[in-house]
N, C-alpha and C positions, 0 to 999 in steps of 0.2 A: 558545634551547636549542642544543650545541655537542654533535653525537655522537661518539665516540672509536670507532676498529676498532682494535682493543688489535694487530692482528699491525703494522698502516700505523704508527701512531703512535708506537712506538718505537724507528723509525729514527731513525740521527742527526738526516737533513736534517729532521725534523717535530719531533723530541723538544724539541727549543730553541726553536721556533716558540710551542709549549705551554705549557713556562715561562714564556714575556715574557708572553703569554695570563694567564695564572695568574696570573702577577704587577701586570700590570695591573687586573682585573675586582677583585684583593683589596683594591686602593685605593680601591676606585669604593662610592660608597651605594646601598642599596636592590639586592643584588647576591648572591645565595645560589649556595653552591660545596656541595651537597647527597652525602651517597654515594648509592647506589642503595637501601639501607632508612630512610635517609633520607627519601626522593621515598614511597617505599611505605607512610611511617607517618604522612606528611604528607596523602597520600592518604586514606588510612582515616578519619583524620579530621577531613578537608575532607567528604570524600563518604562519610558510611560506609553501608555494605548496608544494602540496603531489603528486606527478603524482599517480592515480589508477593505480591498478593491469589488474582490466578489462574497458577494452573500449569497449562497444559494437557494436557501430559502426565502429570500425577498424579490427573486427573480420569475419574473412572468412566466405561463408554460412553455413558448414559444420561445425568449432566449435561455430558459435552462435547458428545452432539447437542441438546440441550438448548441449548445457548451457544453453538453456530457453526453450528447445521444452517441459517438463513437471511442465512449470510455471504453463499452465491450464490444469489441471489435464488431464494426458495421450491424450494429444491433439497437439500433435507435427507440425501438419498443420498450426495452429496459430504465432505461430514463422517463418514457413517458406514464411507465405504471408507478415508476417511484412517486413522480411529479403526483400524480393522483389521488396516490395513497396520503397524501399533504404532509407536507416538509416541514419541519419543528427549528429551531433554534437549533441543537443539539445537532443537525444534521448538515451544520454550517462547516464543521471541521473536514477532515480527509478521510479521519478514521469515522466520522459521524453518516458522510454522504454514501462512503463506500457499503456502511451496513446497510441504509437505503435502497442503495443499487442491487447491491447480492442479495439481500432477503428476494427482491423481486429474479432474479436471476435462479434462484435456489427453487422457489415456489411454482417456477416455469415446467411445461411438460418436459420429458427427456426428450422429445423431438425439435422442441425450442431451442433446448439448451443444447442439442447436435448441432444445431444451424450456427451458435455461435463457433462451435469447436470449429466449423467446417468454415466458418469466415476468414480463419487465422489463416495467416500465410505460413508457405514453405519455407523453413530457417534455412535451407541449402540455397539459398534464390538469391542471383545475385542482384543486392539494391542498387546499386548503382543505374541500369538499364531498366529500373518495375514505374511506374507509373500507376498501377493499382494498392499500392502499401500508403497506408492511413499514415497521419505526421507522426503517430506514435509511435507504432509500428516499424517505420524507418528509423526511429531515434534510441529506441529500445535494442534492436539488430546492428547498429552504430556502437552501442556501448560495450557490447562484445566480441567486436571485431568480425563478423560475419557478413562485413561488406568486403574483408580482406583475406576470403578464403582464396589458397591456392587450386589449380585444375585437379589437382588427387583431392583434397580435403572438400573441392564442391561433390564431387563425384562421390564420394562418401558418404556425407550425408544427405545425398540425392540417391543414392541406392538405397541405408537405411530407413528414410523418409517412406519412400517408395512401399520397401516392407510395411513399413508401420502404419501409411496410411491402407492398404490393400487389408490387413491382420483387422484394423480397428473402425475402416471407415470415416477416420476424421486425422488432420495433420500432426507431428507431434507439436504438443505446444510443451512449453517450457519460462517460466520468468526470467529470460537472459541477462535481465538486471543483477539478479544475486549468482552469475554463474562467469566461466570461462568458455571458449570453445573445445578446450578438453573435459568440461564438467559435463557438457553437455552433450558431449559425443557419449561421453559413461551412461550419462541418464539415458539417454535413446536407447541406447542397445539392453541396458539391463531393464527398464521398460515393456520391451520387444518381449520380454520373458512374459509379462500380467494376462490374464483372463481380459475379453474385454471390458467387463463387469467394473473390475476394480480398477482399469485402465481409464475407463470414462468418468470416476469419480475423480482420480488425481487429475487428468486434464483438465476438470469443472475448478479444481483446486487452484488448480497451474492462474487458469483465466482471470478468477476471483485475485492472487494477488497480483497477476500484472493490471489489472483495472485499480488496487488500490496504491500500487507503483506511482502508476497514472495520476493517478488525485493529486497526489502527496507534490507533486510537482509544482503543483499552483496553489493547494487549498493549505493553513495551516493542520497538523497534527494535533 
């Protein structure tokens, strides 16, 4: 692809450059000299509009907390201060709705936002036997094999855990979507190292992306 700035390009010294350009690609196979509704009608249809299933902001208050109240884990309030704050067009995407959710998330007291840390489950827990882990929760802990700990590697991160929750007061979270069970055994213990100052900020970090994990599942990007 070759972009033109129409003021640069029709100066002498470039204009002639353009031509031999032109004149050459014209000779050449497999080689399209497009205009701009050209490109825009090719597009439509290569790709043409999908209307989405879900809009979220054309959705009543009761089916959008209905739909995202357990993005942050069993934190239903979050969705309904987003809802409130009135939803735009713009907040129809994944990355659009997620900044809807987090702003209100971010804006929350630190006792608020402890209740979410404290709603996340224990990564050492085996899912198979939980009944209390949200569909997400179970499918996120799925994707890194943390339903396939052996009895040393639960015990493990059931000692660590332990530590981590007693040190900080809330469980460790981590977005086990972008990690392994060895990534994550590293993160816990060098973690174990933070103040809990700085420790409650990454865990609010941690949350914020697995809620936009979340999104990304269903909502376009």
């Amino acid at each position: 692809t070759v972009g033109l700035h129409c003021r640069l390009i029709g100066r002498p010294g470039r204009i002639s450059s353009l031509v031999r350009f032109i004149n050459y690609i014209q000779g050449q196979d497999k080689v399209w000299v497009p205009t701009r509704l050209e490109i825009a009608l090719h597009w439509k249809k290569t790709h043409p509009y999908v209307k989405p299933d879900l809009i979220p902001s054309q959705l009543d208050r009761e089916t959008f907390i209905s739909r995202f109240g357990l993005i942050f884990e069993q934190s239903s309030w979050i969705a309904e201060r987003a809802f409130d704050g009135e939803l735009a067009p713009a907040n129809n995407t994944a990355h659009g709705l997620h900044f809807a959710l987090r702003t209100q998330f971010r804006a929350a007291s630190d006792d608020e936002r402890l209740k979410v840390l404290v709603a996340h489950p224990n990564l050492a827990r085996k899912l198979a036997v939980l009944t209390c882990l949200t569909a997400e929760s179970t499918n996120e802990h799925l994707s890194s094999d943390l339903d396939m700990l052996t009895d040393e590697e639960r015990e493990i991160f059931t000692d660590l855990n332990e530590k981590y929750t007693t040190k900080f007061g809330f469980p460790f979270i981590i977005a086990v979507k972008d990690n392994t069970k060895a990534s994550i055994l590293d993160a816990i213990k060098r973690r174990l190292e933070n103040d809990r100052e700085n420790e409650f900020q990454i865990a609010c970090t941690q949350v914020e992306r697995i809620t936009y994990l979340r999104l990304k599942a269903f909502l376009l990007d």
